[in-house]
N, C-alpha and C positions, 0 to 999 in steps of 0.2 A: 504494500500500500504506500503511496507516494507520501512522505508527509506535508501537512498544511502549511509555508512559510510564508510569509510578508511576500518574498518573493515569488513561490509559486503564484501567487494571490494576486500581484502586480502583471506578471504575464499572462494569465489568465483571462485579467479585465481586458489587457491589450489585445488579445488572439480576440475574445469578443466585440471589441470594439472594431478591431480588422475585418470580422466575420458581417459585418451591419451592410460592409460594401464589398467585401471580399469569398465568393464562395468557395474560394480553396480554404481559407480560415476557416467558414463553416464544415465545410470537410475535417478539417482536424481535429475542432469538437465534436464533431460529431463520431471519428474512430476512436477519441479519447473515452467519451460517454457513450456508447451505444451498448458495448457489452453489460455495465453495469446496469443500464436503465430495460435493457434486454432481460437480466435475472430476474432484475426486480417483480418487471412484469410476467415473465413467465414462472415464474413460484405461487403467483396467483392465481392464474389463470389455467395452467397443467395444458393446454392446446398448443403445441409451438407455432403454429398458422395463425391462429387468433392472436396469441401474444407477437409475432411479427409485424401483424395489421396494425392494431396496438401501438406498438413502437415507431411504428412508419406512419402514424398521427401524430403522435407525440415530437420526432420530430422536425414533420413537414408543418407544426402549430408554433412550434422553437421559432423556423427559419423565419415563417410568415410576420410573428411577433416580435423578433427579435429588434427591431428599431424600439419598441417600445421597454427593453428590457434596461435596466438600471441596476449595476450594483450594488445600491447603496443595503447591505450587511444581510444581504441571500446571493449566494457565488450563484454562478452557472449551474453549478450540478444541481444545486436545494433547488433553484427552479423546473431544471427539465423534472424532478421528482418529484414536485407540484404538478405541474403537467399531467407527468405518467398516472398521478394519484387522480386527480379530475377525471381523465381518460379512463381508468380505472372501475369510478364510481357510474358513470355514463356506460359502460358495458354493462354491468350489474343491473343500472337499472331498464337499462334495454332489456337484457335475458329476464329481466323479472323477477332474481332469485339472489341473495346475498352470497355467497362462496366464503367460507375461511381460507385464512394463508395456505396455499398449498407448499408443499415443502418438497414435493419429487424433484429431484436433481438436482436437490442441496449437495445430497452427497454421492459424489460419483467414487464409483469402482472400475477401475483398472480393469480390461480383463490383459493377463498378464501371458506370455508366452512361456509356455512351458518349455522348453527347449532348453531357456536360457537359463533353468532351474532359480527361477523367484519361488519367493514362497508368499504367499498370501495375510498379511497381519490381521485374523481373525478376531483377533481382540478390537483392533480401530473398528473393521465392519460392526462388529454388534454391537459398540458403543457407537457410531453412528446411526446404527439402525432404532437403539436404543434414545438417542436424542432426538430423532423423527417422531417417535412414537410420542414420546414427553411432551414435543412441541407442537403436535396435533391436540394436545389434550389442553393446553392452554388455551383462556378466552383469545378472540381474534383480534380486538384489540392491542394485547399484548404481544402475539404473536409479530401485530406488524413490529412494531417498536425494538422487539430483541431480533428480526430481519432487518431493520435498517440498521441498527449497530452493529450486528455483527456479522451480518452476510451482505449486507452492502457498507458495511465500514463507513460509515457516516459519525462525525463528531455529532455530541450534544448538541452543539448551537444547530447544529446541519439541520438535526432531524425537527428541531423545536420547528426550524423557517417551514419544512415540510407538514408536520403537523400540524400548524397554528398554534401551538404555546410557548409556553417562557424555555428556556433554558432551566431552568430549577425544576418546572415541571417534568420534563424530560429525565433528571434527576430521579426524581421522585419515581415515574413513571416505570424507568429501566429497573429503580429496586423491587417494586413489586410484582413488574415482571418477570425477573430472577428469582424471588423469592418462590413467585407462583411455579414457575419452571422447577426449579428442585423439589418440590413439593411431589410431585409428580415424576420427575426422575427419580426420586432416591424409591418410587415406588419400585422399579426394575433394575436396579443395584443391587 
């Protein structure tokens, strides 16, 4: 994960600021940000078609928008994740039907060539297999919330601009979400 610096933060405004007239600049946000805003959405969705579509809303809404887009303390990514989340709530209510986080292809498995005599670390799979199960049993609210931290690696302030709340809330929100999560993992431990 890249980290956040003053300076990432500086060229970042400037690739978007380049991008408002420039569509190779859009191009580069958009191979910087597509894969991320690509899991996010297909973890919820479980379609990779639909979540493609999806994504190719999200960011043909970006380019269209983007004159109107402003730094001021939501970067680029917290907004396309607005976006993806609006987009998001508009399929849902299209289909008619709420969806919790889906979580298939959080964790990939290797399949591994035997030839080359690997061995399989059984233990990581069931403990993955075993944090899927945990994290389906969490309300979906929470779910989202410990998905943006930690499968989409988003700081506190990130996720608050996504959310709509404070930063403290976010706080608050991740501890009970963790709490709720072990609650329920230490069931299959």
């Amino acid at each position: 994960m890249e980290v956040n610096t003053p300076q990432n933060h500086q060229t970042e405004i400037e690739l978007v600021k380049r991008a408002k007239t420039d569509d190779e600049a859009f191009g580069i946000l958009y191979n910087q940000y597509f894969p991320k805003i690509y899991g996010f959405v297909a973890k919820r969705i479980g379609q990779r078609e639909t979540a493609e579509d999806i994504v190719s809303v999200v960011f043909t809404e970006a380019f269209v928008h983007l004159d109107g887009y402003e730094y001021k303390n939501c970067s680029f990514g917290a907004w396309l994740y607005k976006i993806a989340t609006n987009k998001l709530i508009d399929h849902y209510r299209k289909e008619g039907k709420r969806k919790s986080v889906s979580i298939d292809g959080e964790f990939e498995i290797e399949v591994i060539d035997e030839s080359a005599d690997q061995i399989v670390d059984t233990d990581r799979i069931l403990s993955a297999k075993t944090v899927k199960v945990a994290l389906s049993e969490v309300p979906a609210k929470y779910q989202k919330i410990l998905s943006l931290k930690f499968f989409s690696e988003l700081s506190n302030n990130e996720i608050a601009e996504v959310l709509g709340v404070s930063s403290n809330n976010v706080g608050v929100l991740l501890y009970r979400s963790l709490k709720k999560f072990k609650t329920h993992y230490e069931k299959y431990v």
